[in-house]
C-alpha positions as CSV (number, residue, x, y, z in Angstrom):
1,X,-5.5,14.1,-8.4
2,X,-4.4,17.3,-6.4
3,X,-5.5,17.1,-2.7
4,X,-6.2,20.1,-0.8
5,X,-5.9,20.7,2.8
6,X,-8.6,23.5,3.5
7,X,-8.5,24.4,7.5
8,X,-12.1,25.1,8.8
9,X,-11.9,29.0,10.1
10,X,-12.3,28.8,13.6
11,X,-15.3,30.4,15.5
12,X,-14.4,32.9,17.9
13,X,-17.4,32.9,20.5
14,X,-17.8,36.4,22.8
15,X,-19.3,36.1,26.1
16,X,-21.4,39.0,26.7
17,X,-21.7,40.2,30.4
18,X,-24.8,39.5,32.4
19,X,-26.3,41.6,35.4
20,X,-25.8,40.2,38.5
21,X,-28.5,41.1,41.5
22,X,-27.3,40.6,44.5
23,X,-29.5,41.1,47.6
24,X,-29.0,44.3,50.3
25,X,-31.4,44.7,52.1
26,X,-35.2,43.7,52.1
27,X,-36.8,45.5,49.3
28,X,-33.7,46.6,47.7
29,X,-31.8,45.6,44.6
30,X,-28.0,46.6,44.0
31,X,-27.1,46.3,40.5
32,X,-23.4,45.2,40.7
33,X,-21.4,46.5,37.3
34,X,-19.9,43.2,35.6
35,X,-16.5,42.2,35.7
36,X,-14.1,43.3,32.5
37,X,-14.4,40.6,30.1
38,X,-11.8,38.4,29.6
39,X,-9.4,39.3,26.4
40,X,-10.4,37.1,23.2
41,X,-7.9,35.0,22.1
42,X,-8.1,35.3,18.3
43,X,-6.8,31.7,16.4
44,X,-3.9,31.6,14.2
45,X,-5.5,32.2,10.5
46,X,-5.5,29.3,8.2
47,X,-2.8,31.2,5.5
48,X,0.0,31.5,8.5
49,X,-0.5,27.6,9.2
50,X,2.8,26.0,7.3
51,X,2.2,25.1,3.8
52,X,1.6,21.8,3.1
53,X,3.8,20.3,-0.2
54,X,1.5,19.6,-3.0
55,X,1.7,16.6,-5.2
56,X,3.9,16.8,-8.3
57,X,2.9,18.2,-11.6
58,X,3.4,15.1,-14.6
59,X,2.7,17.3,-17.3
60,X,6.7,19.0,-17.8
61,X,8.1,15.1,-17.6
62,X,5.1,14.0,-20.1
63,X,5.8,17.0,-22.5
64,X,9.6,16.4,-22.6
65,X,9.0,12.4,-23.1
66,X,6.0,12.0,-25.1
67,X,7.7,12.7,-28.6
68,X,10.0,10.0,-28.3
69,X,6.8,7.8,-27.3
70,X,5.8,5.2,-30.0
71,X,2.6,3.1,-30.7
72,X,3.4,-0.4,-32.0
73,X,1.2,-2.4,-34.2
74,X,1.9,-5.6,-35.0
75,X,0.3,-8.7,-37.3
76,X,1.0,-12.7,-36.0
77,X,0.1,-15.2,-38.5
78,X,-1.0,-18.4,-36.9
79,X,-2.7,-21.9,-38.3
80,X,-6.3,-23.1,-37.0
81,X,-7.2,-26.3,-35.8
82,X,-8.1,-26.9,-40.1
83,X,-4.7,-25.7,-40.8
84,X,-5.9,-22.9,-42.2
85,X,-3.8,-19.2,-41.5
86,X,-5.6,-17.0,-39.6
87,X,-4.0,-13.8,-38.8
88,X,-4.3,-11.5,-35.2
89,X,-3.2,-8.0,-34.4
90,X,-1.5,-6.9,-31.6
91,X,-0.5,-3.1,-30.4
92,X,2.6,-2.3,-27.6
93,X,4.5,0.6,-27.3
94,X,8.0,1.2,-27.9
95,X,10.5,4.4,-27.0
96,X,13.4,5.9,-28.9
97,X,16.5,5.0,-28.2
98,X,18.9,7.1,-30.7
99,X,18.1,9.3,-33.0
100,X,18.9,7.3,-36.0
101,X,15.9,4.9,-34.9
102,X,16.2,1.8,-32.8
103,X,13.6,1.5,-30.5
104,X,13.2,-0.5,-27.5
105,X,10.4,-2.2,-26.7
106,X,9.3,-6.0,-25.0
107,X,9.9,-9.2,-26.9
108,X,6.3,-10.3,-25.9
109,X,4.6,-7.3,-28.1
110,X,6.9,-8.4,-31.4
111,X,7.2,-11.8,-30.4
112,X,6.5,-14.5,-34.0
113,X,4.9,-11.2,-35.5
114,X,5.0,-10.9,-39.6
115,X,5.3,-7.4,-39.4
116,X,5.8,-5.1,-37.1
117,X,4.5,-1.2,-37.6
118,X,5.6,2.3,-35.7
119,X,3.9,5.0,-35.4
120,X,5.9,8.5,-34.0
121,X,3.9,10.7,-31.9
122,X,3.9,13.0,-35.1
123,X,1.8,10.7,-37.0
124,X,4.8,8.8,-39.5
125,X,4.3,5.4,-39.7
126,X,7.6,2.9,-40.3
127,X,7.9,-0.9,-40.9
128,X,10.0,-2.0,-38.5
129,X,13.2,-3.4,-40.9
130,X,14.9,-6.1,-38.5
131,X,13.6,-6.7,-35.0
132,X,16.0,-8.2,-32.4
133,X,14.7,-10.0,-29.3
134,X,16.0,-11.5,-26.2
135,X,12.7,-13.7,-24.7
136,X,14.3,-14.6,-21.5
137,X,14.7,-10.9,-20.6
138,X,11.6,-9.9,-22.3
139,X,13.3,-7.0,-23.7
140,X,13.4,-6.0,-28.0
141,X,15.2,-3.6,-30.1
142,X,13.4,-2.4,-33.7
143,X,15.2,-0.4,-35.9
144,X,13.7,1.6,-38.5
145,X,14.6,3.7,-41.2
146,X,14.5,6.9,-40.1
147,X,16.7,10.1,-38.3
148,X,16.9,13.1,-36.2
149,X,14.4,11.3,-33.9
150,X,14.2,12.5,-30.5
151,X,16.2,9.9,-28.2
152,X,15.0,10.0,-24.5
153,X,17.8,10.6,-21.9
154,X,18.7,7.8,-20.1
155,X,18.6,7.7,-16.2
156,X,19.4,5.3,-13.5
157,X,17.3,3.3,-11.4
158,X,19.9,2.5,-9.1
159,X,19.1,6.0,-8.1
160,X,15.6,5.0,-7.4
161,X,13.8,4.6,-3.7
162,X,10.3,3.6,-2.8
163,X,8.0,6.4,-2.8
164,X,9.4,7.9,-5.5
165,X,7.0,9.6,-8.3
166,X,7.4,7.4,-11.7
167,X,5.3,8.2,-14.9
168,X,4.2,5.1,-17.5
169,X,3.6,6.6,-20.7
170,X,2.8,4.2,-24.0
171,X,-0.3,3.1,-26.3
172,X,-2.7,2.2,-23.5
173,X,-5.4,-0.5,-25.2
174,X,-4.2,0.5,-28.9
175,X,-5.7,3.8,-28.4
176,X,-2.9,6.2,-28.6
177,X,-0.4,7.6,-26.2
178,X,-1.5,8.5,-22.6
179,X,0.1,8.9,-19.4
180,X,-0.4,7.6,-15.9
181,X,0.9,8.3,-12.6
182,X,2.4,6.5,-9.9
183,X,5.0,5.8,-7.1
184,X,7.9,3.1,-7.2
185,X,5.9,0.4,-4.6
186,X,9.1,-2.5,-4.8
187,X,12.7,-2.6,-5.6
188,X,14.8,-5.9,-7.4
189,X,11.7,-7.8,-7.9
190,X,12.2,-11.4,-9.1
191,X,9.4,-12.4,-11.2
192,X,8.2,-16.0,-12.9
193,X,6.3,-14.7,-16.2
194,X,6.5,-17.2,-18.5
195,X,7.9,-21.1,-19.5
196,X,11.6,-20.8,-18.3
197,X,11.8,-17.2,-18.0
198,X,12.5,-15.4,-14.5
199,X,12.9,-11.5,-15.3
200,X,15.4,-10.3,-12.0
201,X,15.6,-6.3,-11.1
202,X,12.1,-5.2,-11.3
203,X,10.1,-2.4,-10.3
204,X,7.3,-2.5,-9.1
205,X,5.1,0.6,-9.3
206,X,1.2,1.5,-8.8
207,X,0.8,3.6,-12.0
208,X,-1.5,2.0,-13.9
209,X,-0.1,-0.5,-16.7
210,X,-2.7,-1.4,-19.0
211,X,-2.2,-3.7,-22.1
212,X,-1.0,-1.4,-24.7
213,X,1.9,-0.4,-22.6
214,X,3.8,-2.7,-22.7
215,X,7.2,-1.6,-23.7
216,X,6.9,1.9,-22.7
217,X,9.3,3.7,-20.8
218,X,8.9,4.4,-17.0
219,X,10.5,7.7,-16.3
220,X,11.5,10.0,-13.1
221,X,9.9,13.0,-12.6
222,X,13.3,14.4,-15.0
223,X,11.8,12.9,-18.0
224,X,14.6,10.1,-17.9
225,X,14.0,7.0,-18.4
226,X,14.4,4.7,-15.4
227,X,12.4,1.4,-16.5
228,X,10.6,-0.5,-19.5
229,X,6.9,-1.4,-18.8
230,X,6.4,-5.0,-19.0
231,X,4.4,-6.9,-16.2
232,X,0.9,-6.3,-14.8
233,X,-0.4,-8.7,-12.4
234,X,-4.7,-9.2,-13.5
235,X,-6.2,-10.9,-10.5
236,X,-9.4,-10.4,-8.8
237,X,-8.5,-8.5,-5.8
238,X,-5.1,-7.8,-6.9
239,X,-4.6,-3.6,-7.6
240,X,-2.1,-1.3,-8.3
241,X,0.7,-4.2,-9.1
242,X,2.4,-3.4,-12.6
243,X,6.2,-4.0,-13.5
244,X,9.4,-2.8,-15.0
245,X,12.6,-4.1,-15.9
246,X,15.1,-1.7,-14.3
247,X,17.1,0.4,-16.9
248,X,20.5,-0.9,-15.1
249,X,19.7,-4.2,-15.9
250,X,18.3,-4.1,-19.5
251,X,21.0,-1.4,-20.8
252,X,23.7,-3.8,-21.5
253,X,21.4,-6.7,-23.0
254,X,19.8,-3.8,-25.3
255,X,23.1,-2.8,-26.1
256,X,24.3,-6.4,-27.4
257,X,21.1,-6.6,-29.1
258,X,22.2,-3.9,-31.3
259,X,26.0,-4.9,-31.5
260,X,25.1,-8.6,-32.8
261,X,21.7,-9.0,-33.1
262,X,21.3,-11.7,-29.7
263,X,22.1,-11.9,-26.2
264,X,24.6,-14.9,-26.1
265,X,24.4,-16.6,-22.6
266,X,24.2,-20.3,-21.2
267,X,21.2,-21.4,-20.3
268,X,19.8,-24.0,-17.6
269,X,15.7,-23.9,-18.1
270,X,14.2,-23.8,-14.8
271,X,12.2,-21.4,-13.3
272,X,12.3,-20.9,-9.8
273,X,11.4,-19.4,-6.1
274,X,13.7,-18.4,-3.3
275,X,13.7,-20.5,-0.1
276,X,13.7,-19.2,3.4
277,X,12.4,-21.1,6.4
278,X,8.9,-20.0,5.7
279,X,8.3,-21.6,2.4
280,X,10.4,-24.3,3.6
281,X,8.0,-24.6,6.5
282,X,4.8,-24.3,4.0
283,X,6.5,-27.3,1.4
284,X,7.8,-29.2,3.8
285,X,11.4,-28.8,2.2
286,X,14.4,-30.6,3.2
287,X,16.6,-27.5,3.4
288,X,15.5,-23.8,4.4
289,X,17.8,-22.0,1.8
290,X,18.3,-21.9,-1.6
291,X,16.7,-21.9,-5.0
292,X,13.0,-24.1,-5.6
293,X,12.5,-25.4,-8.8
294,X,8.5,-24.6,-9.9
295,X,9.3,-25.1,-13.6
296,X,11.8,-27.6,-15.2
297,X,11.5,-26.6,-19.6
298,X,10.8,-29.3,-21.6
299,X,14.4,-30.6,-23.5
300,X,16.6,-28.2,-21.4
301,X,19.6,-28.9,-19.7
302,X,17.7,-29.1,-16.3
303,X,15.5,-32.0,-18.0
304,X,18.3,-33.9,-19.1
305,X,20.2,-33.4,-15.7
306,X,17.3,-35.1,-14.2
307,X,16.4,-32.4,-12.0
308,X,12.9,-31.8,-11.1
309,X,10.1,-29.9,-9.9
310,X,10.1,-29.3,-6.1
311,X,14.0,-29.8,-6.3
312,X,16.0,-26.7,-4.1
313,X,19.1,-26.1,-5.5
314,X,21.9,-25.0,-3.1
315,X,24.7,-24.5,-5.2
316,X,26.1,-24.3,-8.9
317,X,29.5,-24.4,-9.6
318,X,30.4,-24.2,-6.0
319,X,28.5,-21.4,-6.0
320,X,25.9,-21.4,-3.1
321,X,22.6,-19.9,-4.2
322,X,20.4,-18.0,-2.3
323,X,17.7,-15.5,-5.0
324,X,17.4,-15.9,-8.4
325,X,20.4,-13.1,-9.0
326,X,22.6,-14.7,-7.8
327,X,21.5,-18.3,-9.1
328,X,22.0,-16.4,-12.6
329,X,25.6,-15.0,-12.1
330,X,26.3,-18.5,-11.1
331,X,25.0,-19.9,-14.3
332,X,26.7,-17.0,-16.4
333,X,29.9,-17.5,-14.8
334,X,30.0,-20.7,-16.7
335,X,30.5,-21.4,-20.4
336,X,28.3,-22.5,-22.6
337,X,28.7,-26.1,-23.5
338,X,30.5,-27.1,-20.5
339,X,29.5,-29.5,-17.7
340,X,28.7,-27.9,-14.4
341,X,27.8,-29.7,-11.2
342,X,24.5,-28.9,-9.4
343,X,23.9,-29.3,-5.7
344,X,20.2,-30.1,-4.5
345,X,17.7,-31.2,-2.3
346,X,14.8,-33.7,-3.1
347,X,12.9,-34.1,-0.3
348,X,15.3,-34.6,2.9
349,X,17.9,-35.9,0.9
350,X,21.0,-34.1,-0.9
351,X,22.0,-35.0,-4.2
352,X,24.6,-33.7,-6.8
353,X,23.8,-33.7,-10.3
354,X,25.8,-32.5,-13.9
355,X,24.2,-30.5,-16.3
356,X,25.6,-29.4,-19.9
357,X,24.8,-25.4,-20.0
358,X,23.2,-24.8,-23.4
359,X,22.7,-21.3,-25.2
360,X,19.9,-19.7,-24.3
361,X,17.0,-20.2,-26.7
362,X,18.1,-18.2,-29.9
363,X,15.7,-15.7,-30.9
364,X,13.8,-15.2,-34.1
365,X,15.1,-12.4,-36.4
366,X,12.8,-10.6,-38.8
């Protein structure tokens, strides 16, 4: 909502000149004249004030990006407690890539669905012909048969600071297409959303995220897309807390998603927390650095390496580790299959461990 400033015109106030009697002689009354009235002093006028800047217009960035917006509508097929299929619809939103139709959108929205639908901002609808996920990124690529879309330009979120104006646009509660308004709140946010899965390189904003969006680009006020909706925190008392995995990060992992169909990397199956001397404080950790362990996945390498919850990794590899991006370069700098050697703290005590590097869970192709 446009704010304006509106400066109260100032009330100039005239002091009109009294007689003054002063006494002569007994009797007599000399009227003295009064004294030239002081020179009003008129206020500046509101309209030679400076301007104040007024808050951006959304409405050029959402007319250049809408078209290349998409609803997604999707149909999981799942058994009862009778074994009996039951079948639930989902809706996410999705945005055009190239112009000879891939789409990107979040594994969660397609995620085990029997088919997957997209609707183009001109009303064509398309099955979605092979999906391609990547869970532990979150991030999905459909491609449908169609061309001369309109691809969205591509920006960099590198170039992003805090305060900046961002604009979530995607199928907000399955009911078509909208647009809301925001700044960027947080930069390379590390976030625990599901078993095993720690998405690195968010952003978090304050436009509102609603479910339906998911998927969705985040764009600059340029109309270029800087981020992929994905994340709203639902809490009582918690507002204004939605996130986005950062275009730098996802561009790569979209790209191999279209190359080969899967993002081939090792795997360890933990998720985790940084440690500084304040949660080590608040846990009563042995160590005030390095990586807590809040999730170990069931049959993963970290399982069968014996390591466990409330376990602070300090190094992998030889690799100290300090945040969650750099626990993951240490874990993709190794190869896939072999042994690496894991450095931790249970309790007060330090321990070394081996783990076998797995791939990371292959996705389901459609």
């Amino acid at each position: 909502m446009k704010k304006r400033i509106i400066l109260a015109s100032a009330l100039t106030i005239l002091l009109l000149p009294s007689l003054v009697a002063t006494s002569c002689a007994p009797g007599t009354v000399t009227t003295t004249p009064p004294a030239e009235p002081p020179a009003t002093v008129v206020p500046a006028l509101a309209d030679s004030a400076p301007e104040q800047p007024l808050l951006p217009s959304i409405a050029d960035a959402v007319a250049a990006v809408k078209p290349s917006v998409v609803a997604i509508d999707v149909e999981v097929v799942t058994t009862d407690a009778f074994g009996q299929p039951s079948t639930s619809r989902g809706a996410g939103s999705g945005w055009i890539l190239s112009e000879d139709g891939y789409i990107v959108t979040n594994n969660h929205v397609v995620q085990d669905a029997e088919t997957v639908m997209v609707t183009l901002d001109d009303g064509r609808v398309f099955p979605g012909e092979a999906v391609h996920t990547d869970p532990l990124t979150d991030l999905a690529v459909i491609k449908i048969n169609a061309g001369n879309l309109p691809a969205l330009a591509v920006g960099s979120s590198s170039a992003l600071r805090i305060g900046d104006w961002v604009v979530a646009i995607g199928n907000s509660l399955g009911m078509g297409i909208s647009a809301t308004q925001g700044i960027v709140s947080a930069l390379d946010v590390s976030l625990s959303s599901s078993s095993g899965q720690t998405l690195l390189g968010l952003i978090q904003t304050d436009a509102a995220i609603n479910p339906g969006n998911s998927g969705g680009p985040l764009v600059n006020m340029a109309g270029e897309v800087v981020g992929i909706n994905s994340i709203k925190i639902s809490q009582v008392g918690i507002e204004g807390m939605g996130y986005s995995i950062s275009i730098d990060e996802a561009g790569p992992l979209i790209e191999q998603l279209i190359e080969t169909g899967y993002v081939d990397r090792p795997w360890l199956g933990i998720s985790i927390y940084p440690v500084d001397a304040q949660v080590a404080q608040s846990y009563d950790l042995g160590v005030d650095h390095g990586i807590l362990i809040t999730e170990v996945v069931a049959g993963s390498p970290a399982e069968a390496a014996g390591l466990e919850v409330g376990d602070v990794i300090t190094a992998i590899g030889g690799q100290e580790v300090s945040d969650a991006r750099n626990l993951l370069a240490a874990i993709t700098s190794q190869g896939i299959g072999q042994p690496v050697e894991i450095t931790y703290f249970r309790g007060k005590t330090e321990e070394t461990t081996t783990a076998t590097l797995a791939e990371s869970p292959p996705p389901e192709f459609q």
